[in-house]
Every structure is written in structure tokens, then in C-alpha cells.
BAVEX-272259 format. One line per 5 residues: number of its first residue (from 1); their letters; for each residue x, y, z of C-alpha. Coordinates in steps of 0.5 Angstrom, whole numbers. Example, Ala and Ser with C-alpha at 12.3 -4.5 7.8 and 13.67 -1.06 7.14 Angstrom:
1> as> 25 -9 16 | 27 -2 14
//
This chain:
1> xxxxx> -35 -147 22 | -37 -148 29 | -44 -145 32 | -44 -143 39 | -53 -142 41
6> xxxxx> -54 -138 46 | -62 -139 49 | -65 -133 53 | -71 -131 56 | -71 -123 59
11> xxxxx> -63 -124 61 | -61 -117 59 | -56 -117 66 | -53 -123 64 | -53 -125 57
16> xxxxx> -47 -119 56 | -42 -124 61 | -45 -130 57 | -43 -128 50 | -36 -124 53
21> xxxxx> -35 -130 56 | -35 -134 49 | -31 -129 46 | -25 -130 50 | -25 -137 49
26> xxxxx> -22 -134 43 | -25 -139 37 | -24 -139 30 | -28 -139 25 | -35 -139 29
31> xxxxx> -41 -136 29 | -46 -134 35 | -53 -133 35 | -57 -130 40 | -65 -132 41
36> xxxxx> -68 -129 46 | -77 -126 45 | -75 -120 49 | -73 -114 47 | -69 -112 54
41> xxxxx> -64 -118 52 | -64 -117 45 | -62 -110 45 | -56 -111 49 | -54 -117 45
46> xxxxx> -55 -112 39 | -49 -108 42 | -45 -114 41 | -47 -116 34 | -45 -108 32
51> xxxxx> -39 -108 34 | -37 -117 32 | -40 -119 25 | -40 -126 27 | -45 -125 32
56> xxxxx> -53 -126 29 | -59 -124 33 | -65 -129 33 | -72 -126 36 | -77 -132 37
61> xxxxx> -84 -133 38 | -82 -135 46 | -86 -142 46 | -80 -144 50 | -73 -147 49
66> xxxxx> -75 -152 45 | -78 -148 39 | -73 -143 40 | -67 -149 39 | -71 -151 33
71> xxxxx> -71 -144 30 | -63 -142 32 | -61 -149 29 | -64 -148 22 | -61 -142 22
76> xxxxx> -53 -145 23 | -47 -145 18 | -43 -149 23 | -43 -157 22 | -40 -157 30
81> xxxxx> -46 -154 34 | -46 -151 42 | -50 -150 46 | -51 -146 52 | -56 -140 55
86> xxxxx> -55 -133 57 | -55 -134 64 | -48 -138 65 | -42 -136 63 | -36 -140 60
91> xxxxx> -29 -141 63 | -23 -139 58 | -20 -145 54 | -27 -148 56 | -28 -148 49
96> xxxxx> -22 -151 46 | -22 -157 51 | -30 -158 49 | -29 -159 41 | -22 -163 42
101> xxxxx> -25 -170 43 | -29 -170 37 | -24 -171 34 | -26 -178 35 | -31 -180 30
106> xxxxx> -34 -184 35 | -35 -178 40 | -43 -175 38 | -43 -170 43 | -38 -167 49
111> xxxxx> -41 -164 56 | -38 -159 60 | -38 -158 67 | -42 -153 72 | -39 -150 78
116> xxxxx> -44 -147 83 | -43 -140 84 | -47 -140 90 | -45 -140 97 | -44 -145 100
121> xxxxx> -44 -144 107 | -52 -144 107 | -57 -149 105 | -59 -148 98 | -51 -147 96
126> xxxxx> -49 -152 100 | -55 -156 96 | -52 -154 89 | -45 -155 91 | -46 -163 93
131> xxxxx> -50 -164 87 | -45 -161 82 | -40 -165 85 | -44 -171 84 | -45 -170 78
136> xxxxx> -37 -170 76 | -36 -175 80 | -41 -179 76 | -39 -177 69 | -32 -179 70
141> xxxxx> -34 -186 73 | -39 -187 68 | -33 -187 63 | -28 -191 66 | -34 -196 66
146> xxxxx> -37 -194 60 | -44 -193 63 | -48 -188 59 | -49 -181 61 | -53 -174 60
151> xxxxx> -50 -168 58 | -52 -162 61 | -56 -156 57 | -51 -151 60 | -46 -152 56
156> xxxxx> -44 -158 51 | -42 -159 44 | -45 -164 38 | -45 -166 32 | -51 -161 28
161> xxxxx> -54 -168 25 | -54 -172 31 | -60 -166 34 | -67 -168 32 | -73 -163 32
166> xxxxx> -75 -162 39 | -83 -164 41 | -84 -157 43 | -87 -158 50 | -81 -162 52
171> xxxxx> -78 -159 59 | -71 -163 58 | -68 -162 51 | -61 -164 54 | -64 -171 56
176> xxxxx> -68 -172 50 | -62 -170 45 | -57 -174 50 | -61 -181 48 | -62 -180 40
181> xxxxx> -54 -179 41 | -54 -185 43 | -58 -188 39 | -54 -186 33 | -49 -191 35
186> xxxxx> -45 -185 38 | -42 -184 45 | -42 -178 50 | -35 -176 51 | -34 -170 58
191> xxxxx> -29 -164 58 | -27 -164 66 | -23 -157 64 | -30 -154 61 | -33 -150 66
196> xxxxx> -40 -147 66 | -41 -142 71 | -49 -143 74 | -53 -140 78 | -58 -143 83
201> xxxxx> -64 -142 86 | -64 -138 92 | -70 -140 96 | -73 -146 96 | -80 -145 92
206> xxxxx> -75 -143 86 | -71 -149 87 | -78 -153 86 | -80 -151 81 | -72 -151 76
211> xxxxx> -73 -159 78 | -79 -160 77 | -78 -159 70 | -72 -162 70 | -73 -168 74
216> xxxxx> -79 -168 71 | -77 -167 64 | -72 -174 64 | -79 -178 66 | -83 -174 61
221> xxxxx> -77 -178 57 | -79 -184 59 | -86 -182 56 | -83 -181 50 | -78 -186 49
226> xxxxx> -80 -192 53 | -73 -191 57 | -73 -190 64 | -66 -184 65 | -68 -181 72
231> xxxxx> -73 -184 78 | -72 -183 86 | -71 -190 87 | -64 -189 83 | -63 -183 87
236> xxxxx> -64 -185 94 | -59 -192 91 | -53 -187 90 | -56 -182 96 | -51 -185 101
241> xxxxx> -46 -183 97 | -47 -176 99 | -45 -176 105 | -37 -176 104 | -38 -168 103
246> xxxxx> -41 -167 110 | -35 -164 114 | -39 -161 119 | -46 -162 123 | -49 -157 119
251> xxxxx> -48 -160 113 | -51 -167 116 | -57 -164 118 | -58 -160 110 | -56 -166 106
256> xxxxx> -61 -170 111 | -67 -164 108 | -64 -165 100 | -67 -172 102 | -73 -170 104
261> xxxxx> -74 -165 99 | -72 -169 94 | -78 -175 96 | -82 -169 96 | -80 -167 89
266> xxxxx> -81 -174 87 | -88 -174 89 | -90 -168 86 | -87 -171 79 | -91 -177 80
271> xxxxx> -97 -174 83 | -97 -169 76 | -99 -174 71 | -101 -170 66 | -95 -167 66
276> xxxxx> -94 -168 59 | -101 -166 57 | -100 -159 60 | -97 -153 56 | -89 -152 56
281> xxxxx> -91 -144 58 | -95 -146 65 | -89 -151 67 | -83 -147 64 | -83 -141 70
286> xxxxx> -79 -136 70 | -73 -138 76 | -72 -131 79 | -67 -133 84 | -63 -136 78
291> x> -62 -129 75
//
């Protein structure tokens, strides 16, 4: 059986698209669960589990993401699990591409691919559109030559026993879930074909606060783990690379800001250097442009 977990937080527009999304991939033999602390969200998922029996609805304590993981994962018959959230949506046949490498036993957990849905005729969208494509480019190279590589926590599948129990002020569980796959003696595959559709930030306060804890998440890692995963210095190394989707003026001028807003970033991570001591609520803030 495969268990496909759903993580929300006061979604209730989008988590109907995310589980229909999920249904269209047509599966078999799985199950669904969706864990959210709000009742908005959970009510319309409760509409899906009344019409489909294999779809369980799970009310956490809204400690975050990573308590809400812990709980949806004691609760999965599934030996396969996938993950995503209730704000993104899957391509059709995403799916099937995303289990089929771990057919190979060597293969411990398989990453979809994000598209942006944002435009990317402003700023912003333009920012999300580059980043994404870097991030596939990436991934592809980082397997040609067999250079490790992150899933990312919109979308990607693993072996159940490969998850460890996640410290519940972590701000990046895909990273931290990454790194015990490889610890194991496994390898991260990635599914091309498997689409994760994700919406970003619309404004720059926004944009701030979803890196930080992301960015900031991989160097919460490094606290952890002794591993050093993400750092500006291996941002501003590749950052040249950037440049090969500049096709007009504009563009230069916006990826020229992406630095700067970057380098801000950074100093903002670095300058927070109790980040690890502060509670996993007053750095998780709800991104609203992102809904």
C-alpha cells in the first residue's frame, strides 16, 4: 500500500484541488491522510473522505509541520510514503513516475519537480521562475554526476522506515529527512515527469519570511547534523549561472535584485543566531500570498 500525507494549515481553498489532484493519478491501492489544526480545512476534506473510504482525516495539535509529520506517519499502513501539502497540486501520472525508481533497492526516496504557477512577467514570478529551473538543472546534473541532492517537501516519496522522528522546532523536514536517506546508505532518485504545482510569494515581506525558514532551515541542519548543506558562499559560487535566462533588460536588472535580496537573506539568517532556540510557531508565519 502506499500513503500519500497531505500537511495543511487553514487551506480550506486549496486542499480540495490537492486531494482531487491526487485522485486523478489514479493509484492503486493507497490511502490518503489529511492533517490539518483548523476546522475550515478539515471540513472540506471531510466531504472527500465521505464519498472516498480510503481517504482518513487527522486533527493535529498545530505545533507545526513537523509534529503534525510524526503523527500522520504513526497512523500509515503504507510501507511507500508521499509526502506533499494542501497548497500545491500534482500533475496527472506524477505519481506513477515518482514510485517507479523505487523499484531499485538502492533508491531510498524519489523528489518531484516544482513549476511555478506564478507569472513570470514581474519580479517576483520572474524570481520563481529562475529558481525552479535551477533547481532542475541541478538535480539532473547532480545525477549524471552522482552528487547528492535534497528532496524538495512539495512533493517526494520514500521508504516509511528511512523517516526518523523529526525534532519538533525543525524548519526544514525535507532537508533533514534527505540527509538520514543518505545516511542509511541510500540514494535520492528524481522523477522530471513528476510535477508539483506551487504557488509563490507575491510580495517581498512574504518572500523573506518563506526563505528564511527554508534557507535558514538547511543551516538549522548544520546545527544538528555537523553538515553544511546550503550557505551563501555556495549560492553566490553558482549565481553566474543565473544569467542564462536573461532574455531581456528587465530580466538583468531583476536577477541583479535576486542577488541583493539574497545577500540580505543571508545576513538576516546569520545575524539570527538563536534561531534554533526560538519556538517552531514564531518562525513558521503563515505565508499569505502563497494561498
Amino acid at each position: 500500500m502506499i500513503s500519500i500525507i497531505i500537511t495543511s494549515y487553514k487551506e480550506p481553498k486549496t486542499i480540495g484541488k490537492a486531494i482531487e489532484s491526487i485522485l486523478k493519478n489514479n493509484l492503486k491501492d493507497y490511502e490518503i491522510l489529511v492533517t490539518a489544526p483548523d476546522d475550515e480545512t478539515l471540513n472540506v476534506a471531510k466531504n472527500y473522505s465521505k464519498k472516498y473510504k480510503n481517504i482518513k482525516i487527522i486533527k493535529d495539535k498545530g505545533n507545526g509541520k513537523p509534529t503534525a509529520l510524526n503523527l500522520a506517519i504513526s497512523k500509515t499502513k503504507g510501507e511507500t510514503l508521499i509526502l506533499t501539502d494542501g497548497d500545491v497540486y500534482i500533475g496527472e501520472d506524477s505519481l506513477f513516475h515518482l514510485l517507479e525508481p523505487l523499484k531499485n533497492k538502492e533508491i531510498g526516496a524519489v523528489t518531484g519537480n516544482p513549476i511555478s504557477l506564478n507569472n513570470k512577467n514581474n519580479k517576483l514570478g520572474y524570481w520563481a521562475y529562475v529558481l525552479t529551473n535551477v533547481a532542475n538543472k541541478r538535480r539532473k546534473k547532480a545525477i549524471k554526476i552522482k552528487k547528492r541532492f535534497f528532496c524538495s517537501g512539495y512533493l517526494f516519496a520514500i521508504r516509511k522506515n528511512l523517516i526518523p522522528k523529526l525534532p519538533e522546532n525543525l524548519f526544514s523536514e525535507d532537508g533533514f529527512i534527505s540527509h538520514n536517506v543518505y545516511e542509511n546508505d541510500f540514494k535520492i532518485a528524481y522523477s522530471e515527469k513528476s510535477k508539483v504545482f506551487v504557488k509563490y510569494p507575491l510580495n517581498f515581506r512574504d518572500w523573506i519570511l518563506q526563505k528564511k525558514r527554508s534557507a535558514g532551515g538547511y543551516n538549522q541542519i548544520k546545527k544538528f547534523n555537523g553538515i553544511e548543506i546550503r550557505s551563501f558562499k555556495k549560492e553566490a559560487l553558482g549565481f553566474l549561472n543565473l544569467f542564462r535566462f536573461v532574455t531581456q533588460t528587465k530580466e538583468l536588472v531583476w536577477l541583479i535584485e535576486l542577488f541583493l535580496a539574497r545577500v540580505y537573506l543571508w545576513a538576516v539568517i546569520y545575524k539570527d543566531i538563536n534561531l534554533n532556540k526560538k519556538s517552531h510557531k514564531s518562525i513558521w508565519q503563515r505565508v499569505e500570498s502563497t494561498k
